[in-house]
C-alpha positions as CSV (number, residue, x, y, z in Angstrom):
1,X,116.8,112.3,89.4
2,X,120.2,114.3,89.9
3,X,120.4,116.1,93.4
4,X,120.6,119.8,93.2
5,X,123.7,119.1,95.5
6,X,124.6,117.5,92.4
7,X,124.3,120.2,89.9
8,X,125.8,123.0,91.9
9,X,129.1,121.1,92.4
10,X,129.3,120.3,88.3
11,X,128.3,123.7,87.5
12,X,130.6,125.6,90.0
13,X,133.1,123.5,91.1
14,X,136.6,124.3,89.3
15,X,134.9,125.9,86.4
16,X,135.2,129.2,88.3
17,X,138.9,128.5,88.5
18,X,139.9,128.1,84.9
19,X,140.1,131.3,82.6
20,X,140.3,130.8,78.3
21,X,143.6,128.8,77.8
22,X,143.9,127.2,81.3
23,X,145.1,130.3,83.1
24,X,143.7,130.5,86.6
25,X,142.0,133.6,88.2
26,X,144.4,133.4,91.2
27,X,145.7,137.3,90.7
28,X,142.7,138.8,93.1
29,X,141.6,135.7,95.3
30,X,144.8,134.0,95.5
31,X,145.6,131.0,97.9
32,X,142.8,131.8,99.8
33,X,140.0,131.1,97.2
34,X,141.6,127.0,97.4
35,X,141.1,127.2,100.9
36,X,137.2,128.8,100.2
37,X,137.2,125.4,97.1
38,X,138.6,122.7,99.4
39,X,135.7,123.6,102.5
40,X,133.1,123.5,99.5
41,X,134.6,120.5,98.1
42,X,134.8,118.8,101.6
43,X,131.2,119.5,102.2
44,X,129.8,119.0,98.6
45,X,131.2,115.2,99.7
46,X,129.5,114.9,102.5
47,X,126.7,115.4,100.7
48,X,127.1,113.1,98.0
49,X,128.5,110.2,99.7
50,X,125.1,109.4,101.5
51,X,123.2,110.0,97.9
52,X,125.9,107.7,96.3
53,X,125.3,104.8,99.1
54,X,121.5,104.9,98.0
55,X,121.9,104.8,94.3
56,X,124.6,101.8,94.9
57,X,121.7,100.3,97.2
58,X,119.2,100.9,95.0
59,X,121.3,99.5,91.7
60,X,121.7,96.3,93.7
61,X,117.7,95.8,94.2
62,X,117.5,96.2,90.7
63,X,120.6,94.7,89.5
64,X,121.7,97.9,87.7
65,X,125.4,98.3,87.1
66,X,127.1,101.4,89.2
67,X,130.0,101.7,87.1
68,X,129.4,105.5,86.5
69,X,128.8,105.6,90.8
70,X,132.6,104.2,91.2
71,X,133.7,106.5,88.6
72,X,132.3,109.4,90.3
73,X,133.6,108.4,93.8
74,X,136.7,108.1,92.5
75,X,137.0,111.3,91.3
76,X,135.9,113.4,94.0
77,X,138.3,111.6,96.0
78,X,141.0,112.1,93.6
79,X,139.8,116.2,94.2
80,X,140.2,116.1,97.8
81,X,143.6,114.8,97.6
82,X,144.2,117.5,95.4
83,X,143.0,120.0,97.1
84,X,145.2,118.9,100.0
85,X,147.8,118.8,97.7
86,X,147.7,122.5,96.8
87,X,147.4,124.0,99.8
88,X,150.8,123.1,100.5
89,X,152.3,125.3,97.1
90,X,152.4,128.9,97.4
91,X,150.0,131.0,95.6
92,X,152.7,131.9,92.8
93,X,153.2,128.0,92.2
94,X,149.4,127.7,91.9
95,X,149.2,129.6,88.5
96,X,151.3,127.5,86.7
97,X,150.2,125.0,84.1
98,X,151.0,122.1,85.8
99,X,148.5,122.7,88.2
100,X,145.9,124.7,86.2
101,X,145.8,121.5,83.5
102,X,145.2,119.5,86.6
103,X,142.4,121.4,88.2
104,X,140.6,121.4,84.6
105,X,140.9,117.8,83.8
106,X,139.1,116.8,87.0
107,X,136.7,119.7,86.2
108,X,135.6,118.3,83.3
109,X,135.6,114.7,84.5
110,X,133.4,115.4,86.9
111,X,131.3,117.3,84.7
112,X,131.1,114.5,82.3
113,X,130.7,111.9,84.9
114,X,127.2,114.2,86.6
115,X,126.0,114.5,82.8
116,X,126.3,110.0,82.4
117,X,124.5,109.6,86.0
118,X,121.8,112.1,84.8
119,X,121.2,109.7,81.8
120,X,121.4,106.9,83.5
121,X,118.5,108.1,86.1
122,X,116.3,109.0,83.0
123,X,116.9,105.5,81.5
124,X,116.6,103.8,84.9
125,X,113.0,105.9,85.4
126,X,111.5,104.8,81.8
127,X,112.5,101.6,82.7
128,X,110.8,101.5,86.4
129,X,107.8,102.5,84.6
130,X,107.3,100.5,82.3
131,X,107.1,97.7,85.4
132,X,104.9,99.7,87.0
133,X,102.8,99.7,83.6
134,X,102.4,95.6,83.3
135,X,101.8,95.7,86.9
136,X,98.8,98.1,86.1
137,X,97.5,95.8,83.7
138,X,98.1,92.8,85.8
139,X,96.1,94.4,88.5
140,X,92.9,95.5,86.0
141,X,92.6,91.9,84.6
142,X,92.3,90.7,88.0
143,X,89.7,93.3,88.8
144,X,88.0,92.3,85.0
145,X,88.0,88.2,86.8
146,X,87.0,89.2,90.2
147,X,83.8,91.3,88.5
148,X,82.8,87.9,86.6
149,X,82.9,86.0,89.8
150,X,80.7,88.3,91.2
151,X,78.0,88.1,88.4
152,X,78.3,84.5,88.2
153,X,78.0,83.9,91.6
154,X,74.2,86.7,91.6
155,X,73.5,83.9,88.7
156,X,73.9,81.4,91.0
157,X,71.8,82.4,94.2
158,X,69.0,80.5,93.4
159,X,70.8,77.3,92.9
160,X,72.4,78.0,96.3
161,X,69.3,78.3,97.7
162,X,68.3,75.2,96.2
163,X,71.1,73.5,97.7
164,X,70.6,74.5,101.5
165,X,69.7,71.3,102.4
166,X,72.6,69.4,101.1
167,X,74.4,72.1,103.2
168,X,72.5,71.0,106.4
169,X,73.5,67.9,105.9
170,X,77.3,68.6,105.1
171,X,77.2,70.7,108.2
172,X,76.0,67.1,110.2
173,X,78.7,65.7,108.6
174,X,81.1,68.4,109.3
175,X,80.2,68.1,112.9
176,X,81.9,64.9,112.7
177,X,85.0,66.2,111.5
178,X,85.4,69.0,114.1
179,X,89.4,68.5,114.0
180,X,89.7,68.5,110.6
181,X,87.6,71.4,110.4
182,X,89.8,73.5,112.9
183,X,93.0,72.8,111.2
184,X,91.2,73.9,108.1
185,X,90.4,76.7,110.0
186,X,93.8,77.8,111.0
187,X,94.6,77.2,107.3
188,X,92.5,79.9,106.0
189,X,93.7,82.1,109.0
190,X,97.7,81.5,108.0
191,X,96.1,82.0,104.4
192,X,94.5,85.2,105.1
193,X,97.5,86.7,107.2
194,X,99.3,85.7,104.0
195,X,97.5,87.1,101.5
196,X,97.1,90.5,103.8
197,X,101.4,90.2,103.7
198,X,100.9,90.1,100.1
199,X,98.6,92.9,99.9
200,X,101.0,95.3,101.9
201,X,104.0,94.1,100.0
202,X,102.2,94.5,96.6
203,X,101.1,98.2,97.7
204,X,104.4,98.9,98.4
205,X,105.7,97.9,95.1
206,X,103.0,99.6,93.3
207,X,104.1,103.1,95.4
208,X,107.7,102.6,94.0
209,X,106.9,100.6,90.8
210,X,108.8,97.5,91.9
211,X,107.9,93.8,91.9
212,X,110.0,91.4,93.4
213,X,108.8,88.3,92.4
214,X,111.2,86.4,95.0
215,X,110.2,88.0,98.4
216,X,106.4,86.8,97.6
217,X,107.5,83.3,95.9
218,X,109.1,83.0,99.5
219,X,105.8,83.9,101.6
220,X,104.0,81.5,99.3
221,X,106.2,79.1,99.9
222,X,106.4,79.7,104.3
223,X,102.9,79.4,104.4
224,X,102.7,76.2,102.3
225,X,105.2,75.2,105.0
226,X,103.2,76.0,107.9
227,X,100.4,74.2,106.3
228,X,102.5,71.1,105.8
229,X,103.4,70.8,109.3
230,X,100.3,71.6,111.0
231,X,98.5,69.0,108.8
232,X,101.4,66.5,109.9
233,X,100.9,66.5,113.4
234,X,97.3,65.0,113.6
235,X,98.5,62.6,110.8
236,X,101.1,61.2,113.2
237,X,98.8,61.4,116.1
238,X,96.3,59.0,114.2
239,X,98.5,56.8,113.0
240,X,100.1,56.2,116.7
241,X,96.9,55.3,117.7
242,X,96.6,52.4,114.8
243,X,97.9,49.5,116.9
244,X,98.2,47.4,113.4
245,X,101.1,50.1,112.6
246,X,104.9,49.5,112.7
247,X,108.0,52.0,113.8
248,X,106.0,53.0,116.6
249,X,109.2,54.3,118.1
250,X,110.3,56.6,114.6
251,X,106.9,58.8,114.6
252,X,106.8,59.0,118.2
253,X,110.7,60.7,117.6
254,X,109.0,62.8,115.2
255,X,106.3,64.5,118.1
256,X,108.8,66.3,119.9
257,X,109.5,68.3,117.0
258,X,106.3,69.3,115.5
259,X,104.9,70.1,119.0
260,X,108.0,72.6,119.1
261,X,107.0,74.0,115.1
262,X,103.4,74.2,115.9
263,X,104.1,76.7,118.9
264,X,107.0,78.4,117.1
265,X,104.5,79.2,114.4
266,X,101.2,79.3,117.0
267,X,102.7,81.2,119.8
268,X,104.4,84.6,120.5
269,X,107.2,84.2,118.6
270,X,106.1,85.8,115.6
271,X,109.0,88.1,115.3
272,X,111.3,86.0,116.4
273,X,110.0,83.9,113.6
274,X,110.4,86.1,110.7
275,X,114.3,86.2,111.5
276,X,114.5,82.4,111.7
277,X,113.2,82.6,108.3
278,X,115.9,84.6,106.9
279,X,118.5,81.6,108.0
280,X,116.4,79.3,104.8
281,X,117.5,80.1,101.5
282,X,114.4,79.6,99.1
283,X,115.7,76.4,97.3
284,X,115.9,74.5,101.1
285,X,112.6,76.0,102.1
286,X,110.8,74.3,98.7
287,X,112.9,71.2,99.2
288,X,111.9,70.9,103.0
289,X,108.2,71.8,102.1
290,X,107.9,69.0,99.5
291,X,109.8,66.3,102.5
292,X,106.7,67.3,104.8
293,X,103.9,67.2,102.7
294,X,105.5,63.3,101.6
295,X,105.6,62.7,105.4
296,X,101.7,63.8,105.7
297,X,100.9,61.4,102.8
298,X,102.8,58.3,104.3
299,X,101.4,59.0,107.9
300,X,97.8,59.3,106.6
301,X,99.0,55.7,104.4
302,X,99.8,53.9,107.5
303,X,96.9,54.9,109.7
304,X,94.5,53.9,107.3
305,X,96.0,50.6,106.2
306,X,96.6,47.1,107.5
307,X,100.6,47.0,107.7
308,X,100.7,43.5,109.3
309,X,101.2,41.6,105.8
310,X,103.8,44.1,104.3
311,X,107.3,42.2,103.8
312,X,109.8,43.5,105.6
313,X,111.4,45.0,102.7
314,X,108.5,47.2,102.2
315,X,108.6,47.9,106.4
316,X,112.2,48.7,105.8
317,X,111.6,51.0,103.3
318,X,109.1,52.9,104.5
319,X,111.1,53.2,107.8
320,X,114.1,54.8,106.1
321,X,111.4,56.9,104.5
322,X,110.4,57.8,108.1
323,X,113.8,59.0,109.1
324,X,114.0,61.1,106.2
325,X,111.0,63.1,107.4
326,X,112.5,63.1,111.0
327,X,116.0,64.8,109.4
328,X,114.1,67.4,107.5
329,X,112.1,68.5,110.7
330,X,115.2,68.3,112.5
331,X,117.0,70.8,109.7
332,X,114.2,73.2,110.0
333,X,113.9,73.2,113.6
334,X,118.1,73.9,113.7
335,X,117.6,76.8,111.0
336,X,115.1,78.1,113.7
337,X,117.0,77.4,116.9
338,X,115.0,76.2,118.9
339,X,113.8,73.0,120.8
340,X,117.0,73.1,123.2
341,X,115.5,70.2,125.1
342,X,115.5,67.9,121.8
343,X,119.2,66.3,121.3
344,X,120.1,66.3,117.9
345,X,119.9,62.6,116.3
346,X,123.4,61.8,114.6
347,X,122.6,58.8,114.1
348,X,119.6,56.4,113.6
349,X,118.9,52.7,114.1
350,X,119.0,50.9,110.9
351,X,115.3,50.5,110.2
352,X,114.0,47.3,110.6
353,X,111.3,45.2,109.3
354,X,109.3,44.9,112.3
């Protein structure tokens, strides 16, 4: 949508300067109607610089050219000059062609530039709602699936009932697993507080009839992080604890660092957080997730297993593997800054078999 600022500088602007054949009104208002143009000018400017910083703003979140934009700039600041210009000439001087031509050339390629950013807005609108359109449908057929879980799950309340026994009995056995079961629950909290992120940011979009795809790829992908460490830490723990384990010295390194991750992601640091986040471009925040969630899988591997009769290639191996894990932790605590107390490990002994 064009400003009315907009339209009132086409639509006045030097058109009420230029008479039939290029001959300029200047016998009644003389030199001092340029002085009345150039304050107008000046402030119509003003006015359309801050407009002209949103569109460019706004063309970058949707990757829309702003060729026209530059155009326009260019040309209001090619008036101003020439409004400075003239009031240097004397107001005979001012009727002459030379400057009349002048004054009606910019005229009309303003005019003409106003008129392309007034198309463009229209074509830029159809296009926003169409998005907003497939995100309407989107957003129904998850309603539609959402109403079928409901009426399967009425179906289902007498097998439920059926099954409250076997629920007692996973509750004993859940008991057991009191650990597991609070990491689980801090799981579905971080999972929650995503989804209610999500939520707002999906709101959001629907009020302006955006989606950006990337911004909630990368929350997805945070949380799937958070999860990756927090499940790490009692992984290492255990396996410390297996005596038949090698490396002891490797994940005891590693502790240092997720104790730091766990209260950079536990504590009050939450804002401080969300800028240390901005410091991980997607790609490295995918790679680092995928590292951790390996780590989790050998740690659990070597708590659970006999390691005594692996060859010491195999010890070697998975040692270099361990080191790996230690450098990605190390990364992501530097893209955080923190854990000042923790000296940065340049270098590594050469893993051994033993």
């Amino acid at each position: 949508m064009v400003n009315p600022t907009v339209e009132f500088f086409g639509g006045i602007g030097l058109g009420a300067l230029v008479g039939p054949g290029g001959n300029l009104l200047w016998g009644t208002v003389g030199k001092g109607f340029i002085e009345t143009w150039r304050t107008n000018l000046d402030s119509m400017i003003n006015s359309l610089l801050p407009l002209i910083k949103e569109m460019e703003d706004q063309n970058k979140t949707l990757v829309i050219g702003d060729e026209e934009i530059e155009d326009l700039k260019q040309k209001l600041t090619e008036g101003e000059d020439l409004v400075e210009e003239l009031k240097k000439v004397s107001s005979w001087s001012l009727m002459t062609p030379l400057h009349t031509n002048r004054l009606a050339e910019l005229d009309k390629s303003i005019k003409r530039l106003l008129e392309i950013l007034k198309v463009q807005g229209i074509r830029d609108v159809k296009g926003i709602s169409l998005l907003a359109k497939d995100h309407t449908k989107q957003l129904k057929a998850c309603k539609t699936d959402v109403e079928g879980t409901l009426v399967l799950a009425k179906d289902h309340t007498e097998q439920l009932k059926a099954c409250k026994r076997d629920v007692e009995e996973t509750l004993v056995l859940a008991r057991d697993h009191s650990d597991q079961l609070t990491d689980c629950k801090s799981h579905v909290e971080d999972t929650l507080g995503l989804a209610r992120k999500i939520d707002a940011k999906l709101d959001k979009f629907e009020r302006i009839g955006l989606v950006q795809g990337d911004e909630v790829a990368s929350l997805v992908e945070r949380n799937a992080l958070r999860k990756a460490v927090k499940e790490l830490t009692p992984a290492v723990d255990k396996t410390l604890m297996n005596t038949r384990s090698f490396s002891y010295e490797y994940w005891e390194r590693i502790r240092p660092y997720l104790r730091s991750l766990r209260h950079w992601f536990d504590g009050e640091q939450r804002a401080a957080e969300e800028k240390g986040w901005d410091r991980i471009s997607f790609e490295e925040l995918k790679k680092l997730t995928i590292q951790i969630e390996q780590g989790v899988k050998l740690a659990r591997k070597c708590s659970d297993v006999d390691v005594s009769e692996w060859s010491p290639g195999k010890k070697s191996r998975y040692a270099a593997t361990i080191l790996d894990l230690e450098k990605s932790l190390q990364a992501l605590v530097l893209r955080f800054k923190i854990l000042p107390n923790v000296p940065v490990q340049t270098d590594h002994p050469h893993p051994q078999g033993t």
